[in-house]
C-alpha positions in Angstrom: 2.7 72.0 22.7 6.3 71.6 24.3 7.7 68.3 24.1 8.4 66.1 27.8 10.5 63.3 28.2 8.3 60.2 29.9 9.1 59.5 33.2 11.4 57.0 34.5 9.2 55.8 36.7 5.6 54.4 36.9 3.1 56.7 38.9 2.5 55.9 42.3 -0.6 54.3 43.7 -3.3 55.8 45.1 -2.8 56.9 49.0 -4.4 54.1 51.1 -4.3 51.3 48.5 -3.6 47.8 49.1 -2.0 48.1 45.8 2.1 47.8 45.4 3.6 47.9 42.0 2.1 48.5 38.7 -1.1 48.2 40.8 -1.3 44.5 41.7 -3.4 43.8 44.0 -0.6 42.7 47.4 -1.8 40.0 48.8 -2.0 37.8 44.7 2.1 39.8 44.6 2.9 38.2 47.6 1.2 34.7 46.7 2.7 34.4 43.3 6.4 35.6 44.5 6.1 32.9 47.5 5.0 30.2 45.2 7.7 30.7 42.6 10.3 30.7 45.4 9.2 27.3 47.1 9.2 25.9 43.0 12.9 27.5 42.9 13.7 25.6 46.3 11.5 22.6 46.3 11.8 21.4 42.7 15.5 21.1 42.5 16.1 19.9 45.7 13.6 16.9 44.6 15.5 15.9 41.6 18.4 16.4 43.4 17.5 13.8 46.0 15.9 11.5 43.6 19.8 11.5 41.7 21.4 10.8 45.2 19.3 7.9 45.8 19.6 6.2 42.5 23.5 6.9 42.8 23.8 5.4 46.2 21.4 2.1 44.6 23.7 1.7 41.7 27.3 2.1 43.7 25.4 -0.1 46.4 24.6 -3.1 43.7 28.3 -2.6 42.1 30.4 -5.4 42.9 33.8 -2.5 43.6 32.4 0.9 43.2 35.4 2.5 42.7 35.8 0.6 39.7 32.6 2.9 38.7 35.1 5.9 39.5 38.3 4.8 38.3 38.5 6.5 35.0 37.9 9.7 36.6 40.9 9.2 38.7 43.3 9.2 36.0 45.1 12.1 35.3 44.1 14.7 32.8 46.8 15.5 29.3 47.8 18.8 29.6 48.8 20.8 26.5 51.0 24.0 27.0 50.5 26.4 24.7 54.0 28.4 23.1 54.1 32.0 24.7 53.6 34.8 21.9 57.0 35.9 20.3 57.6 39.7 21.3 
């Protein structure tokens, strides 16, 4: 028996299936792929939002909100490094 590399690919569905890849059925494909995308949307839009809000009620109940920010504002140290030698 002569030795054959496996294909690279899987075989192709049957003609006139409603079958797309690795024969899943399309229409549960199509559901599960539309379903993970509005999670991937949704969800962290939601927290998101949720973040916003409480920020807003916390600078809104601050007495001087940039006060909140000030230490932010500051400058940052810089440190140069020596070039190499050569």
């Amino acid at each position: 028996m002569k030795w054959q590399a496996p294909s690279a690919s899987p075989p192709a569905p049957p003609a006139g299936s409603s079958e797309f890849l690795y024969y899943a059925p399309l229409a549960t494909t199509t559901a599960a792929v539309l379903a993970y995308r509005a999670i991937q949307l949704w969800l962290p839009a939601l927290l998101g939002s949720l973040a916003f809000v409480q920020l807003r009620m916390t600078l809104r109940k601050e007495a001087a909100p940039a006060v909140l920010c000030a230490p932010l504002a500051e400058p940052i140290e810089t440190v140069r490094v020596p070039a190499p030698a050569g």
